[in-house]
C-alpha positions as CSV (number, residue, x, y, z in Angstrom):
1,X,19.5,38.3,0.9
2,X,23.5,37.8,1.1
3,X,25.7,38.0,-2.3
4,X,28.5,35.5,-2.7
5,X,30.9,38.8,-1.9
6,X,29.0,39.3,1.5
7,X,29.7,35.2,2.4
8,X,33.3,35.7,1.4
9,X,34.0,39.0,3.5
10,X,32.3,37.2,6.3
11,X,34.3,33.9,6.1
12,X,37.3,36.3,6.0
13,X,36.5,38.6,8.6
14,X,36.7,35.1,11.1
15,X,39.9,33.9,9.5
16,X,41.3,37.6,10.3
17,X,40.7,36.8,13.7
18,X,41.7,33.3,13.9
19,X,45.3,34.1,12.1
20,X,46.3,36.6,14.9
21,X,46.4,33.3,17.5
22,X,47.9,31.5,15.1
23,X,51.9,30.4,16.4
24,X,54.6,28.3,15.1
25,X,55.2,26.3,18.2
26,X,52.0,26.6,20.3
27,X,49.3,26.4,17.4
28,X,46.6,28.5,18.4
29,X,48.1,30.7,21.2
30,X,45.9,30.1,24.1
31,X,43.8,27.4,23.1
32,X,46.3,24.4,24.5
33,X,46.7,20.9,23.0
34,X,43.2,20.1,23.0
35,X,42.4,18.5,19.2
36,X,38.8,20.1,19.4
37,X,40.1,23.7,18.6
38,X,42.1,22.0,16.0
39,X,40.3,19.6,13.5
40,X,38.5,21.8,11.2
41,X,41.1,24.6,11.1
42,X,42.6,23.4,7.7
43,X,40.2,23.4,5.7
44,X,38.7,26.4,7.0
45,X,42.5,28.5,6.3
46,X,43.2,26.1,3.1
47,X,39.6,27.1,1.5
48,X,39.8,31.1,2.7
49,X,43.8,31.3,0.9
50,X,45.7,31.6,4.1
51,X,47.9,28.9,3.4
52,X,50.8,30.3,6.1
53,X,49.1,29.6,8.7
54,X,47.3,25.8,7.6
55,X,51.3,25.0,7.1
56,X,51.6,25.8,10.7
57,X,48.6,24.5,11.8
58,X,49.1,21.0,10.4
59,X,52.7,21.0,11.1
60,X,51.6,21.6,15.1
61,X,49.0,18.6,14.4
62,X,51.4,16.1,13.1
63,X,53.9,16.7,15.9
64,X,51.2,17.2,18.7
65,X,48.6,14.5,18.4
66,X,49.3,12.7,14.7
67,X,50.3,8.8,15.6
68,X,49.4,6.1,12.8
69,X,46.7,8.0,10.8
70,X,44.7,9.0,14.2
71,X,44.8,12.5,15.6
72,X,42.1,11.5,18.7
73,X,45.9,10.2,20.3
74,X,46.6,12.3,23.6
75,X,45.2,10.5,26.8
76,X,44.7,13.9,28.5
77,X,42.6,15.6,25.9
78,X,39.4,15.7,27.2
79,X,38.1,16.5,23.6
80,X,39.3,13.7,21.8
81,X,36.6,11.3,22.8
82,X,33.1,11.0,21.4
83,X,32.9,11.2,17.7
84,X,37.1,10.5,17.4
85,X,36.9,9.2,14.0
86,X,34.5,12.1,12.4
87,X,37.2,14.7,13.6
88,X,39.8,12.5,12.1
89,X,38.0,12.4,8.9
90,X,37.5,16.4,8.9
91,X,41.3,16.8,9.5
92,X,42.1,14.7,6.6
93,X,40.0,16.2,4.3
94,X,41.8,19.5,5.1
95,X,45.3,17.7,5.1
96,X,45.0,16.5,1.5
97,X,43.2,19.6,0.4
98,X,46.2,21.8,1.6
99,X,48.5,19.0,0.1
100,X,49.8,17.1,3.0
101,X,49.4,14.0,1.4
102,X,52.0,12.1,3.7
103,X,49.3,12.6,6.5
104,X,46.4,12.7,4.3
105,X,47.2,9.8,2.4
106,X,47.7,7.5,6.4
107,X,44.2,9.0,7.5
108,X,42.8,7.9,4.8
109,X,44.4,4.3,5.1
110,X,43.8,4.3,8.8
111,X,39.2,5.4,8.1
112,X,38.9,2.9,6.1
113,X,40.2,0.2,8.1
114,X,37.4,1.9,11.0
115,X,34.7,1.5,8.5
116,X,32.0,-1.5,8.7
117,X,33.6,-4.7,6.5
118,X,29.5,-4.8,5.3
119,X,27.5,-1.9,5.9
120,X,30.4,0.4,5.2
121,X,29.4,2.7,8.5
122,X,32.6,4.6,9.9
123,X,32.9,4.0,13.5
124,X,32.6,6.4,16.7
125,X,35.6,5.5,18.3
126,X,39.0,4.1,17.3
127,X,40.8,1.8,18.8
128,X,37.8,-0.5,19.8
129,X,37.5,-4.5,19.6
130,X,35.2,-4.8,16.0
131,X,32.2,-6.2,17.9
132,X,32.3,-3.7,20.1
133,X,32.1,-0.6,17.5
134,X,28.9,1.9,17.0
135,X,28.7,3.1,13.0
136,X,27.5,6.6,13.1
137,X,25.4,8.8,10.1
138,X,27.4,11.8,10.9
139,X,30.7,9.9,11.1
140,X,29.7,8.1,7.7
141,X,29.5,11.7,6.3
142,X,32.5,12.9,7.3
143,X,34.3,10.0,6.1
144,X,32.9,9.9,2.8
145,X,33.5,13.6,2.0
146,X,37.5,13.1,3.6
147,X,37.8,9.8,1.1
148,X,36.5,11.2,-2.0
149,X,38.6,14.2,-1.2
150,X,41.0,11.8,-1.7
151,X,40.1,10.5,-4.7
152,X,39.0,6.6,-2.8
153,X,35.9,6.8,-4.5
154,X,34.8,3.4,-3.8
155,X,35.5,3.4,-0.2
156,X,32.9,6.3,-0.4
157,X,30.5,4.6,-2.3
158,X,30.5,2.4,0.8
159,X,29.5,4.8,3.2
160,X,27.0,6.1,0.9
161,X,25.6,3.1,1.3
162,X,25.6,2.5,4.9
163,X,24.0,6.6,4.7
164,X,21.6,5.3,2.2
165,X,20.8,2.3,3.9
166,X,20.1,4.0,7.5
167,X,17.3,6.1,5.8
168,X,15.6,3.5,3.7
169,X,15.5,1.2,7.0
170,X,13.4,4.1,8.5
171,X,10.7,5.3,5.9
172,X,9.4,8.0,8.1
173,X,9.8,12.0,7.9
174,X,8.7,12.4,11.6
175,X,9.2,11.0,15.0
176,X,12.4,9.4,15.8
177,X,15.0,8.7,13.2
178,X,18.0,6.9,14.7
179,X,21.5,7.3,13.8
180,X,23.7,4.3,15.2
181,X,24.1,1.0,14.1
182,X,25.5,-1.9,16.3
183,X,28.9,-4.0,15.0
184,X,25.8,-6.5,13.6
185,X,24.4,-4.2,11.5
186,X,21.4,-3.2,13.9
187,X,19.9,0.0,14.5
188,X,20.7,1.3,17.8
189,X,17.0,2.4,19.1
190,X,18.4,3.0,22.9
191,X,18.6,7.0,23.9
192,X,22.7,7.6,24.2
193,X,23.8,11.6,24.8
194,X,27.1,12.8,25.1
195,X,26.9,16.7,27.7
196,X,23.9,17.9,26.7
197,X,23.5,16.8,23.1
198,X,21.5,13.8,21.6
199,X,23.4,11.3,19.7
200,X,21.6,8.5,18.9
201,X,18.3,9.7,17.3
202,X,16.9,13.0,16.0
203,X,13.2,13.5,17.3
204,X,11.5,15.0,13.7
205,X,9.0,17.6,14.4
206,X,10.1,18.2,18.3
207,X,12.3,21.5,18.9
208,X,15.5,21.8,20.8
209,X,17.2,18.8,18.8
210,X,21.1,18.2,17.1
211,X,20.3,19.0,13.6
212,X,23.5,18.5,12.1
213,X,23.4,14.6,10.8
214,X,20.7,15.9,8.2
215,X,23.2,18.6,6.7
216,X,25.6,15.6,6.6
217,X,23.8,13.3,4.8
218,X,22.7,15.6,2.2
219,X,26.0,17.0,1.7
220,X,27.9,13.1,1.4
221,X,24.6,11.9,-0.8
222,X,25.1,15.4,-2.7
223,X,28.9,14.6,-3.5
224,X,28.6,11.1,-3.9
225,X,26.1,12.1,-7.0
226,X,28.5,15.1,-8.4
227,X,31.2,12.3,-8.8
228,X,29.8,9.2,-9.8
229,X,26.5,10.5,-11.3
230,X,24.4,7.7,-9.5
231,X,21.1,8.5,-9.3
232,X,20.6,6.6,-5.6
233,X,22.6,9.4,-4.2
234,X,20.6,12.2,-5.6
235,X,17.5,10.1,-4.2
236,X,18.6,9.8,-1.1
237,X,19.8,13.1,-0.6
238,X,16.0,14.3,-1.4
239,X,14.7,11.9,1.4
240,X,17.4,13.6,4.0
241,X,15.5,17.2,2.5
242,X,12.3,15.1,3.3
243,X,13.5,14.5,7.2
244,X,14.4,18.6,7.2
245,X,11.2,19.5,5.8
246,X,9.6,17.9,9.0
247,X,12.0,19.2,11.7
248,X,10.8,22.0,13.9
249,X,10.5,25.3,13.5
250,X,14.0,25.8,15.5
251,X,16.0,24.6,13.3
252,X,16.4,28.0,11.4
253,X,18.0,29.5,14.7
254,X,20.1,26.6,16.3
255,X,23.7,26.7,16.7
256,X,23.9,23.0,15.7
257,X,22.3,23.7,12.2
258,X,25.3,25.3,10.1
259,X,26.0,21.8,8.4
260,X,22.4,21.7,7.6
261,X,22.6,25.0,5.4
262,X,26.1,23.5,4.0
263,X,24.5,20.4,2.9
264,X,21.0,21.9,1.5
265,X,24.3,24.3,-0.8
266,X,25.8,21.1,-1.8
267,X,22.2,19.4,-2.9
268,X,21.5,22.9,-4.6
269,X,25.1,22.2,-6.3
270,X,23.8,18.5,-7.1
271,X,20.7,19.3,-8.7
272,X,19.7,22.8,-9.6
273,X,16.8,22.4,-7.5
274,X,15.9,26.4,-6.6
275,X,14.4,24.9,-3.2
276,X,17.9,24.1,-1.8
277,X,18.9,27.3,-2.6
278,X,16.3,29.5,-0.7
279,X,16.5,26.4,2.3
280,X,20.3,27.0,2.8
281,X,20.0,31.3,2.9
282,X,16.9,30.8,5.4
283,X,19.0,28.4,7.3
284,X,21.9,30.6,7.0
285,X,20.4,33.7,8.1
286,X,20.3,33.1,11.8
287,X,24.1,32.5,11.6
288,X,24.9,35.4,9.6
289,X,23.1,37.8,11.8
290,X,25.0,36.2,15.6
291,X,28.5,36.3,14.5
292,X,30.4,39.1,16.4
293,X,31.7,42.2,15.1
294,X,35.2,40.6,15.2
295,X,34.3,37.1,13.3
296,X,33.7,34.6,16.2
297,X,30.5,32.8,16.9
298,X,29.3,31.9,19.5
299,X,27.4,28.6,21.2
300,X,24.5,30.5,21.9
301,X,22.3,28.4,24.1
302,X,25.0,26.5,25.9
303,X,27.4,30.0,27.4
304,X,26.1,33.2,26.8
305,X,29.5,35.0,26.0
306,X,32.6,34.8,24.3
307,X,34.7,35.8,27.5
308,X,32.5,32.9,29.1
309,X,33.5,30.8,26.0
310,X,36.6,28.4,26.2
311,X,38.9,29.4,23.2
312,X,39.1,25.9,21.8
313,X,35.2,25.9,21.4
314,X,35.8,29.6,19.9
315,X,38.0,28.8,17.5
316,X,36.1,25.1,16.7
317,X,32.7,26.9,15.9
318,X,34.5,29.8,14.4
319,X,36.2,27.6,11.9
320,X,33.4,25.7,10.9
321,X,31.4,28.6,10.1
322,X,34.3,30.7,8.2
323,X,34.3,27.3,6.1
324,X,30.7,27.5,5.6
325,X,30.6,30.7,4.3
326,X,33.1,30.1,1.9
327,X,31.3,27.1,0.7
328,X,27.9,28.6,0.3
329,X,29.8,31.1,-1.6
330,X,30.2,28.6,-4.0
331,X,27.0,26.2,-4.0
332,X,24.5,28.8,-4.3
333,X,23.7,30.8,-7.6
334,X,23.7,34.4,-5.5
């Protein structure tokens, strides 16, 4: 089993790396103007102490793709489609963390004015007539972990309930749990991928599935219940762990289950319960024992190198998991 020193010296054994690419005028050397590279990198350097370079980082954001709270804004970036307003939502989490609170503080205005006026969801995409919108768990998440970052705890609360509300709509710990509601409130029960990856619905109990909204909801509904001290979100957070429970197998070696260790930490943070605990190191594992000698991870099961690897996905997965480490440092009692 990992100590807390092992997480940290792994965390900063991939921020080592990162910092060598990281430049005052291009960003990440290499990795061009493509926000997918870029999101999670705050947070990541803020959280591991390397405050130099999340200066730089953010100050390349703001002038690069930051327009009115949004940071999905460059028609050319190929990345900044899909889930637009979960990446925004990451970044401004990191912003007001490192204390940019001039750009936290308009990300923050800018996701709530994306989120559901009734079930509080946070929409896919920005930019989109209201009736047209899709409210998504993982974008929910993110948003409420980015607003009570900022200190909006009420605006959370809200998509703690749309979380919530999602899960108690579908009492079931296998089969299909869907993700999306419709601008009326409706679950979406219609297939939609985006590549290769499953965005609409988790299949519970089949292998090869995106694990990551389950990690998500746990960690918002653990969060949610560390600042208000509501019991609903300690509840619901044990019917997410009720959905993992059920999942395949796979999901202890899938590239796409790091948030799911980072949320069972956050539950284990929440509640004591010794069963988080020993869930998020078995999780973890898998992770631990694939990144390279050098600190990067890579997407095993979609390229099968890092040369192969673009950089922006590098640095992307790297990040994330550099911030995971750091985290699980803190959530679990090792």
């Amino acid at each position: 089993m990992l100590l807390s020193e092992d997480y940290l010296k792994r965390g900063h054994l991939a921020l080592d790396w990162a910092s060598t690419l990281v430049d005052r005028q291009t960003g990440f050397d290499g990795a061009g103007n493509l926000i997918n590279g870029y999101y999670k990198s705050i947070v990541a350097m803020t959280t591991g102490a390397r405050i130099r370079e999340a200066r730089l980082l953010a100050q390349f954001i703001d002038r690069t793709f930051f327009r009115g709270g949004d940071i999905n804004t460059l028609p050319d970036d190929p990345t900044a489609q899909g889930l637009a307003n979960y990446r925004t939502a990451w970044c401004g989490r990191g912003l007001h963390v490192l204390g940019r609170y001039d750009m936290s503080s308009a990300i923050g205005r800018f996701i709530e004015g994306q989120m559901h006026p009734v079930t509080g969801g946070l929409s896919t995409l920005a930019g989109q007539p209201p009736g047209e919108r899709v409210y998504c768990l993982g974008s929910t998440g993110s948003a409420v972990l980015a607003l009570l970052a900022m200190g909006r705890v009420e605006a959370a609360r809200r998509g703690g309930a749309f979380i919530e509300g999602l899960i108690e709509d579908q009492p079931v710990t296998s089969g299909k749990f869907y993700l999306l509601r419709n601008a009326a409130g409706e679950i979406i029960r219609e297939d939609r991928q985006q590549g290769l990856a499953m965005v609409s619905s988790i299949d519970i109990g089949t292998p090869g599935q995106v694990y990551w909204y389950i990690g998500m909801a746990m960690n918002a509904c653990a969060s949610l219940y560390l600042a208000t001290g509501e019991t609903r979100w300690r509840d619901t957070g044990y019917k997410a762990f009720a959905l993992f429970e059920n999942c395949a197998d796979d999901i202890y070696e899938i590239i796409s289950n790091g948030k799911v260790a980072w949320g069972l930490g956050w539950m284990h943070a929440a509640t004591g319960d010794p069963n988080f605990a020993k869930a998020a190191q078995d999780v973890w594992a898998w992770h631990c024992d694939i990144q390279s000698d050098d600190g990067r991870w890579l997407r095993v099961g979609q390229f099968d190198s890092l040369e192969e690897q673009p950089l922006h996905i590098t640095i992307d997965t790297t990040m994330e998991r550099a911030f995971y480490m750091f985290e699980l440092s803190r959530t679990l009692d090792i």
